[in-house]
C-alpha positions as CSV (number, residue, x, y, z in Angstrom):
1,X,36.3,55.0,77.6
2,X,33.8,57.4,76.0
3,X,32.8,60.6,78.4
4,X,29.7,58.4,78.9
5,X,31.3,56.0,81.0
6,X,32.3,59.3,83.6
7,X,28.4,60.3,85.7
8,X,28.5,63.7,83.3
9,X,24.4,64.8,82.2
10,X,23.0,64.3,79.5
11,X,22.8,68.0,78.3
12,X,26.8,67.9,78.7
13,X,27.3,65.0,76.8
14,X,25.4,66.4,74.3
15,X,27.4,69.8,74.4
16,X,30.6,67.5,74.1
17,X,29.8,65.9,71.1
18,X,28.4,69.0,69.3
19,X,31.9,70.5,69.9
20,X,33.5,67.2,68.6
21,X,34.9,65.2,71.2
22,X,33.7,61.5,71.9
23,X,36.4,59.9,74.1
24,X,38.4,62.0,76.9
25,X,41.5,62.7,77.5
26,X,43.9,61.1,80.1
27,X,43.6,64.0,82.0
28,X,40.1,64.2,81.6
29,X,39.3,60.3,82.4
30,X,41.7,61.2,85.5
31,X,39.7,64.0,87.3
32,X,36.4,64.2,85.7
33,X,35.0,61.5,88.7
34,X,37.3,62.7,92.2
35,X,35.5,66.5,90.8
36,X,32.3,64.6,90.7
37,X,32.8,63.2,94.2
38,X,33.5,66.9,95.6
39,X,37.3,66.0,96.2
40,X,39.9,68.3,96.3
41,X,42.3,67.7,93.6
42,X,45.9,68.2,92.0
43,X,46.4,67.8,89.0
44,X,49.7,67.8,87.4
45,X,49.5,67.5,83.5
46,X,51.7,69.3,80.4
47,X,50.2,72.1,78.0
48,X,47.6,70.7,75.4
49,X,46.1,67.5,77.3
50,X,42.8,68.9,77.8
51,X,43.4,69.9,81.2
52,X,40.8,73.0,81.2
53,X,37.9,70.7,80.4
54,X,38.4,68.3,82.8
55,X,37.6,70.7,85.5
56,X,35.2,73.2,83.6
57,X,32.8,69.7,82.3
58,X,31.9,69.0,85.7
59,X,31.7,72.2,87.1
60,X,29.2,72.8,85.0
61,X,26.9,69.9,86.4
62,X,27.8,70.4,90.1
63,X,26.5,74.6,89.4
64,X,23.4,73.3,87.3
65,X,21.9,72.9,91.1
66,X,21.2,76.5,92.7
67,X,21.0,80.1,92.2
68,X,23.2,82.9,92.8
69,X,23.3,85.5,94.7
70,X,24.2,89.2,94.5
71,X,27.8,89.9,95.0
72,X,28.8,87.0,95.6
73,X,30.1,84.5,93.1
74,X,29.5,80.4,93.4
75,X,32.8,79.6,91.7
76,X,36.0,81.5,91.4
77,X,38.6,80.2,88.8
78,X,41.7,81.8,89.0
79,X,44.0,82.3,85.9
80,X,47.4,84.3,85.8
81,X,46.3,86.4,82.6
82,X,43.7,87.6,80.6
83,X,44.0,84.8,77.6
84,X,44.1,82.0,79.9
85,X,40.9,83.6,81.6
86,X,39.0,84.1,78.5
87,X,39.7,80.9,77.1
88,X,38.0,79.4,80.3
89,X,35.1,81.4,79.4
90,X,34.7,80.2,75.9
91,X,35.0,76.4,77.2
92,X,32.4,77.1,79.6
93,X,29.7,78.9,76.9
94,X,30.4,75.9,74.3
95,X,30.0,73.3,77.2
96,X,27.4,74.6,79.5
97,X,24.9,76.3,76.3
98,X,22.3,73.7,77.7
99,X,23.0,74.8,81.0
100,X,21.6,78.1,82.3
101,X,24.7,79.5,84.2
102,X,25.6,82.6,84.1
103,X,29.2,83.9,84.1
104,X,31.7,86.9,85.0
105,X,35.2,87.6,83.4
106,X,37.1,89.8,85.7
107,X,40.1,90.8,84.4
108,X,42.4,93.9,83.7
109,X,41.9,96.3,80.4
110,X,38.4,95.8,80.3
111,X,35.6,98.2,81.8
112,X,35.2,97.6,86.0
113,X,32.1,99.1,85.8
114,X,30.5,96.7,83.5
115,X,32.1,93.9,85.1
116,X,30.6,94.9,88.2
117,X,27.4,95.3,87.0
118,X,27.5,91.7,85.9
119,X,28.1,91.0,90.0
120,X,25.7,92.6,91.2
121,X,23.1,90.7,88.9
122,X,25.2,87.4,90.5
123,X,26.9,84.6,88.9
124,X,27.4,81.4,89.3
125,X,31.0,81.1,87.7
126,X,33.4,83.8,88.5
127,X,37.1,84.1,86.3
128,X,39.5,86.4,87.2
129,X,42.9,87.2,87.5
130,X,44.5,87.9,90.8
131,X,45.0,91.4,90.3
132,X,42.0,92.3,89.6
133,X,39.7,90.1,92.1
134,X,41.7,91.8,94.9
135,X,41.7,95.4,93.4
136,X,37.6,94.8,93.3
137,X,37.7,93.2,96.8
138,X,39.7,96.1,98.6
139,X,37.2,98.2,96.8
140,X,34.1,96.4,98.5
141,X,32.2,95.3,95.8
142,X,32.4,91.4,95.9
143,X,31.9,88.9,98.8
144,X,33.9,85.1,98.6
145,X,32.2,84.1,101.6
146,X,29.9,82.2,99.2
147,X,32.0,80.7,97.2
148,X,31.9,76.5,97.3
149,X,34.7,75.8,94.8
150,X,37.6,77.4,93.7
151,X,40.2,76.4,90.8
152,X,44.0,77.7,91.0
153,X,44.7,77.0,87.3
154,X,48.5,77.2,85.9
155,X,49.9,77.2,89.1
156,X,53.2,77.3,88.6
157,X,52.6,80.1,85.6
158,X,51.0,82.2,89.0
159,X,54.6,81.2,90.7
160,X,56.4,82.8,87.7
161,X,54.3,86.0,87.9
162,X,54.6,86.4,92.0
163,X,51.0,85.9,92.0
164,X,51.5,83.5,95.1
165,X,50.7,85.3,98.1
166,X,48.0,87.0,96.4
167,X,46.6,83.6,96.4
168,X,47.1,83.2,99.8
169,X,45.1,86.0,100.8
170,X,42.2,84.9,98.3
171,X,42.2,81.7,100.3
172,X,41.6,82.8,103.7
173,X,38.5,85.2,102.5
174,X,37.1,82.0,101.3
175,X,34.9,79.7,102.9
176,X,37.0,77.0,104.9
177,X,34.3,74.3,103.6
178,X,34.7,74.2,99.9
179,X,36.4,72.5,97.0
180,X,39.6,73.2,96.1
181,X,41.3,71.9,92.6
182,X,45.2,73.2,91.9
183,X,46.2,72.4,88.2
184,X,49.6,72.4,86.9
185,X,52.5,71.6,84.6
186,X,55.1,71.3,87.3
187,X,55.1,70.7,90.9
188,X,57.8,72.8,92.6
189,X,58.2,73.3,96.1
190,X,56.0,76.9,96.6
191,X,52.8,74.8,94.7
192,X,53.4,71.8,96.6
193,X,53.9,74.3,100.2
194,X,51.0,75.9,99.0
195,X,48.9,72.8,98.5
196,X,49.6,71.3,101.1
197,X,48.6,74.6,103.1
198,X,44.7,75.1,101.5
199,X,43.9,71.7,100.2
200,X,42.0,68.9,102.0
201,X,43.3,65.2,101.3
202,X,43.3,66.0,97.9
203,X,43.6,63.5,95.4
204,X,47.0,63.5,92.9
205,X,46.3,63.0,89.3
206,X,49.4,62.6,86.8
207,X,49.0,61.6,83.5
208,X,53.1,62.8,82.6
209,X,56.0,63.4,84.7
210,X,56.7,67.0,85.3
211,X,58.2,69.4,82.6
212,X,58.1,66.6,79.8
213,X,56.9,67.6,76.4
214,X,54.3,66.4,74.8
215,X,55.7,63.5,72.7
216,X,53.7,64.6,69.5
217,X,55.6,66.9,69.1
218,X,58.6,66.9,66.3
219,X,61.5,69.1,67.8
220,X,64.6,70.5,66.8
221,X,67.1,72.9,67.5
222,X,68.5,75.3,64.1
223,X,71.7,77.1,64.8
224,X,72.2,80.2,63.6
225,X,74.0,84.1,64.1
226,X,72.5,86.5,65.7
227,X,72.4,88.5,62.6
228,X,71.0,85.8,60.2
229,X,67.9,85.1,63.2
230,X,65.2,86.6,60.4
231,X,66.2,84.8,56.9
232,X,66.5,81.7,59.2
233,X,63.3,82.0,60.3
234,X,61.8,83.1,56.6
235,X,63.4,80.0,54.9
236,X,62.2,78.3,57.8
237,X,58.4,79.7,57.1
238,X,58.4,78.6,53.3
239,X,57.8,75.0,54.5
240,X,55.3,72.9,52.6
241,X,53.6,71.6,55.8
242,X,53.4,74.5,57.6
243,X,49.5,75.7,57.6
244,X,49.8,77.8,60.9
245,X,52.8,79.2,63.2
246,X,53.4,80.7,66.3
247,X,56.4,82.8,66.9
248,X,57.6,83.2,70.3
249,X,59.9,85.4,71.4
250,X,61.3,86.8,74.6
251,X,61.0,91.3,74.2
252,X,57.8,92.9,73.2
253,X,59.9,95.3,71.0
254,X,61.0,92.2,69.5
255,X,57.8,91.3,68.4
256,X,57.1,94.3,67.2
257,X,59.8,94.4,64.4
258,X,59.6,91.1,63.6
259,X,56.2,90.6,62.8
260,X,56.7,94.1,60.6
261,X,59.3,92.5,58.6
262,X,57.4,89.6,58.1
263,X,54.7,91.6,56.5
264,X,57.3,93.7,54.6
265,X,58.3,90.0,53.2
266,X,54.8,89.2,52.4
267,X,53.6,87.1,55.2
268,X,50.4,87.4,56.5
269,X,51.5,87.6,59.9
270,X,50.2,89.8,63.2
271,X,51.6,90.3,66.5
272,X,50.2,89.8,70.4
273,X,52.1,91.4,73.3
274,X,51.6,92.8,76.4
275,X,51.4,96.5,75.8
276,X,48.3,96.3,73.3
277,X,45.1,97.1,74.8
278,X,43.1,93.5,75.7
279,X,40.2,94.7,72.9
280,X,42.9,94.6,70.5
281,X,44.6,91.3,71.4
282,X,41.8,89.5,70.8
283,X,41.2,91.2,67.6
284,X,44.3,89.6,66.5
285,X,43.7,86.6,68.5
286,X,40.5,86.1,66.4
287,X,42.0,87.0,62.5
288,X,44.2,84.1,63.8
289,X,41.7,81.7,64.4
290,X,39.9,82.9,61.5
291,X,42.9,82.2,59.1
292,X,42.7,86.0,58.5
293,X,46.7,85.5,59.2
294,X,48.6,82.4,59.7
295,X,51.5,83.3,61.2
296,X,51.2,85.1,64.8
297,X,53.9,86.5,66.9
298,X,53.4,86.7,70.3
299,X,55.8,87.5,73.6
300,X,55.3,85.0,76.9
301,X,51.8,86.7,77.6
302,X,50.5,84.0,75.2
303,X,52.5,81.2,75.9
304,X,50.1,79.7,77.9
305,X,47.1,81.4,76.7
306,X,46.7,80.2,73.1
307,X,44.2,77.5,72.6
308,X,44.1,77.4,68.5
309,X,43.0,74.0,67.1
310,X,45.8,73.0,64.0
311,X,48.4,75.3,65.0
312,X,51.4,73.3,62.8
313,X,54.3,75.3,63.7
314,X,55.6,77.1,67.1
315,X,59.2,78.7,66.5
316,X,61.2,79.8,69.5
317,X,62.8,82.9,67.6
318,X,64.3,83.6,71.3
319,X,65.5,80.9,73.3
320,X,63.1,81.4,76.2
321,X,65.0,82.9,79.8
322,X,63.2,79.9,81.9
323,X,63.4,76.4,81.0
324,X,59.7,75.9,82.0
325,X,58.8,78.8,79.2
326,X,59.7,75.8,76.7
327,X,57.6,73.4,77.4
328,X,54.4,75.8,77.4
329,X,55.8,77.5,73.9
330,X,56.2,74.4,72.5
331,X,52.5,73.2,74.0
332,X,50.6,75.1,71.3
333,X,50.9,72.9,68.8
334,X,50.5,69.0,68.8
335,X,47.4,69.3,71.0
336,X,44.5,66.8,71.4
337,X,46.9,64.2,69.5
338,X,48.1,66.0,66.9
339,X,51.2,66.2,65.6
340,X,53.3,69.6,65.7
341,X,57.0,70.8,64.8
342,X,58.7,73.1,67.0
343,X,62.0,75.0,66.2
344,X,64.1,76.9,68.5
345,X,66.5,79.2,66.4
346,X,70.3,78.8,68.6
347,X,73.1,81.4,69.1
348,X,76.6,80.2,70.8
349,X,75.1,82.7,73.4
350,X,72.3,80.2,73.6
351,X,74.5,77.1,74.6
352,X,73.4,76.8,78.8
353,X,69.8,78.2,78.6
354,X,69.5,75.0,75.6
355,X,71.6,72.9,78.2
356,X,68.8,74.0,81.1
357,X,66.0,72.8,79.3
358,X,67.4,69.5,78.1
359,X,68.2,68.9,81.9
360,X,64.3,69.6,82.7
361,X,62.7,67.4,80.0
362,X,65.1,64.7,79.9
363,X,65.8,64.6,76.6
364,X,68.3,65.7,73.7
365,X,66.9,67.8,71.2
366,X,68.1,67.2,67.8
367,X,70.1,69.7,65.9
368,X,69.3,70.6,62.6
369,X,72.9,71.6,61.2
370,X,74.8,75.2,61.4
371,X,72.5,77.0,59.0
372,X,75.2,78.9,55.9
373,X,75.5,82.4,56.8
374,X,72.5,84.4,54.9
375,X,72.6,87.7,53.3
376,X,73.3,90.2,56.3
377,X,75.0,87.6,58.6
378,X,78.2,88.4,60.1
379,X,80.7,86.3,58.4
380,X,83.1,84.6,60.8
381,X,86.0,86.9,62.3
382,X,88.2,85.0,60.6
383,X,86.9,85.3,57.4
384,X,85.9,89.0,56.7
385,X,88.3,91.6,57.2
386,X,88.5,94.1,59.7
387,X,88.4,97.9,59.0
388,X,91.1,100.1,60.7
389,X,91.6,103.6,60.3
390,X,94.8,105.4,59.4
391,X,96.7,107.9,60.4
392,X,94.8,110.2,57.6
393,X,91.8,109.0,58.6
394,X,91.2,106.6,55.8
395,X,90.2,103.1,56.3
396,X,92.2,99.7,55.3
397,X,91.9,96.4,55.3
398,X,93.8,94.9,58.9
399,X,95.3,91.7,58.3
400,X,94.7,88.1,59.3
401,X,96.2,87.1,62.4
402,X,98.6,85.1,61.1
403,X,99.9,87.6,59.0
404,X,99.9,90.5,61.5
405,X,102.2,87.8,63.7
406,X,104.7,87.1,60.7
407,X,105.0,91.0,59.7
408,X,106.2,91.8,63.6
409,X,107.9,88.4,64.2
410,X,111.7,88.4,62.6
411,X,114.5,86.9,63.3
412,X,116.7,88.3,66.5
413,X,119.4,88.5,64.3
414,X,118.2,90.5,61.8
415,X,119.7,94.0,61.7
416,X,118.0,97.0,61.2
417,X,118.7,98.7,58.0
418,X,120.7,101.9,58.1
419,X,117.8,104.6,57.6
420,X,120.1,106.1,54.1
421,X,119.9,102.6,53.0
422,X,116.2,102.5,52.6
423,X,114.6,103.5,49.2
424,X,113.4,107.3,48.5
425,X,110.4,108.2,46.8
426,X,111.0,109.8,43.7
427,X,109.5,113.4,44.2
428,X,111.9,114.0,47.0
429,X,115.5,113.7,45.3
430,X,116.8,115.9,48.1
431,X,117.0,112.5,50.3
432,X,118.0,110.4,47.2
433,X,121.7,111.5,48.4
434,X,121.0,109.5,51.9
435,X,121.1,111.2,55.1
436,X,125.3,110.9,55.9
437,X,125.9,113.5,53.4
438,X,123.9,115.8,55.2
439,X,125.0,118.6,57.9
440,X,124.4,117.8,61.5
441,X,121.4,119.0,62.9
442,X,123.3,122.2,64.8
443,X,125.1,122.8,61.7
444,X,122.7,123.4,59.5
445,X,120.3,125.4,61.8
446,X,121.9,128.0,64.2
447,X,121.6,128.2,67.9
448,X,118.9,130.6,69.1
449,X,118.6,131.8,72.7
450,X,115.7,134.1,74.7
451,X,118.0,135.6,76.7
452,X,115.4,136.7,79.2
453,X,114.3,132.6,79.3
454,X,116.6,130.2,78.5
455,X,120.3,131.9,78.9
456,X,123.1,130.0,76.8
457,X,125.2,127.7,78.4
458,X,128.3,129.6,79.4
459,X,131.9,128.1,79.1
460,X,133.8,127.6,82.2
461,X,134.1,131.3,84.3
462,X,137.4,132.9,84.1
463,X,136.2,135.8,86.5
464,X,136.2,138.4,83.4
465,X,133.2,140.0,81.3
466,X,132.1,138.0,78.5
467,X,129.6,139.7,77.1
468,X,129.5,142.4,74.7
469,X,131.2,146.3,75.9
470,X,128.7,148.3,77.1
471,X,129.2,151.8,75.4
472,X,129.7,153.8,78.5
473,X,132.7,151.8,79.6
474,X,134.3,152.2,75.9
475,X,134.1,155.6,75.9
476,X,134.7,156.7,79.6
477,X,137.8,154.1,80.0
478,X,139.1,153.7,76.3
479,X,139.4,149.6,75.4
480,X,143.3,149.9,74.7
481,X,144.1,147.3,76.8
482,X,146.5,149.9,79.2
């Protein structure tokens, strides 16, 4: 089947096979003609099948026929962020350059005001994220009411993000007479409320089961320690095949020091996340595509936002939190048919979120072998010795288990050695003589008393004087004994 065979004009073909396509995907063959027909539509489909062009190709031709109006926006596309968004755009200026439609990005980190001037001129296609559309509708200065098709792209992605009843509300402020087309990787139980709720008889395309990944695509799983994460991934980076990569991982602070120590190593690498401004995102987006740098790390912002033709590598140097996060990581490369690797570094921490998403695709993903520990790694407990403290505050080696259990295990029997019989160290002959020989403690320090504290213990009361004559008495009464 060539895109011939599926009504599209002439102009579009000839768009299509400047940008180098001549037969269509499955997804494509799949929903190119029900879009044609004006039919509501699901399609369910995994990252990298083509999916964006198979509603963006005929857009184009239903739009070709009629003119905007001020304000108010033929099309609305709705994408849950800003790289998914512009990467619709760019499919729709490559596809549509014989076409003349004009177009509106509407998303966050970019000027409202010039994106509202671009409104009020009127468009016929409108992309935007959620946010943003209703932060511009509350404000009064767009209209939906015109609107005759709208696309809820990444659907479940929009799930993830609680982008949901935003849509909702979207829905109701368009017109109840329009085309509706939901696209997505999985179909769980919110989409599937929620198209049951806005479509009209829609029909379902599939082209692979839910939450599969895309069978191009070599994967494998590389255990590791926490500590030797980087050299794993370095050594890993040194392979011959490896043109391009994308490293995924699940903190932006992450990706912050890791692509820094990959350029400290002397790896042309560059980092995407969602605290850069969007004007420099796609600065690095584009030294990537450029081959300005081939090695790009990037938090879950990008996941499903990266659209680079011959990406060879994607490297998991997190396990991702959500099993679903897996298959759109691992969807950047291997796309339109070609082959991809994907690695996902592995902890024993890592042992039920790996479980999770081998229960979601259905399939066992091959482990490479427990990498050696690298320079840096923590070396088994068993094998490197602890550090204690002493009593004088210096630090010594603490034993092996099994040696601490022998030094405090002996035998009941065993008597204690009288405390003379152990050996004296020479500078203190004094003790050489063992203790015995020594005077009892009382004897060889004398009894002292704070009378006015801790009186002496007296000796059994015989009703007389004890103590000492006071002087008076001596003198006054004479100590004779009469």
């Amino acid at each position: 089947m060539t895109f011939a065979d599926l009504g599209l004009s002439d102009e579009l073909l000839r768009a299509v096979t400047e940008a180098g396509y001549s037969e269509p995907t499955p997804i494509q063959a799949a929903a190119i003609p029900p879009v044609l027909m004006n039919r509501d539509l699901i399609g369910i489909a995994q990252t990298g099948t083509g999916k964006t062009a198979s509603f963006v190709l005929p857009m184009i031709d239903i739009l070709a026929h009629g003119r905007s109006r001020a304000m108010m926006p033929r099309s609305l596309i709705l994408e849950p962020t800003r790289e998914l968004a512009a990467q619709v755009a760019e499919n729709f200026e490559k596809y549509g350059k014989y076409h003349k439609l004009s177009m509106a990005l509407l998303i966050g980190g970019v000027s409202m005001g010039d994106q509202q001037k671009a409104l009020e001129k009127g468009v016929d296609v409108l992309i935007a994220t959620p946010g943003r559309l209703m932060d511009l509708f509350g404000r009064g200065k767009i209209l939906l009411s015109g609107c005759s098709t709208l696309v809820i792209d990444e659907a479940d992605r929009m799930l993830d993000m609680g982008f949901i009843p935003d849509i909702e509300e979207i829905c109701t402020k368009l017109p109840a007479n329009r085309q509706t087309l939901l696209f997505s990787a999985t179909m769980p139980a919110p989409i599937k409320k929620l198209a049951d709720k806005f479509l009209s008889n829609p029909k379902t395309v599939e082209v692979a089961r839910p939450a599969t990944a895309n069978t191009s695509i070599e994967q494998a799983l590389v255990e590791t320690s926490s500590r030797g994460k980087r050299e794993t991934l370095r050594k890993l980076l040194q392979a011959d095949d490896l043109t391009t990569a994308i490293i995924f991982s699940n903190r932006k602070t992450t990706v912050r020091e890791l692509a820094e120590s990959l350029q400290r190593y002397g790896f042309k690498a560059s980092q995407i996340h969602g605290d850069m401004e969007q004007a420099e995102r796609i600065r690095e987006l584009d030294r990537f595509k450029s081959g300005d740098i081939n090695i790009l790390v990037a938090s879950d912002v990008a996941a499903r936002g990266l659209d680079v033709k011959g990406v060879s590598h994607v490297f998991n140097y997190d396990v991702p939190w959500h099993p679903d996060d897996y298959i759109h990581r691992i969807g950047r490369t291997g796309r339109a048919g070609a082959k991809g690797k994907a690695f996902t570094l592995v902890t024993p921490e890592d042992a039920e979120a790996i479980e999770n998403i081998e229960k979601l695709t259905g399939m066992k993903i091959a482990r490479v072998g427990k990498a050696a520990p690298t320079e840096g790694d923590a070396a088994p407990a068993e094998e490197k010795p602890r550090r204690e403290r002493t009593s004088r505050g210096r630090s010594a080696e603490r034993k092996p288990p099994a040696e601490r259990q022998a030094s405090v295990e002996k035998p009941e029997t065993a008597e204690k050695p009288a405390r003379a019989e152990r050996p004296r160290r020479e500078d203190r002959p004094r003790r050489e003589e063992g203790r015995d020989d020594r005077p009892a403690r009382a004897e060889r320090r004398p009894e002292r008393h704070d009378d006015r504290r801790f009186p002496p213990a007296a000796e059994p009361a015989d009703d007389g004087w004890n103590g000492p004559v006071p002087s008076f008495l001596a003198h006054g009464f004479g100590t004779t004994g009469e």
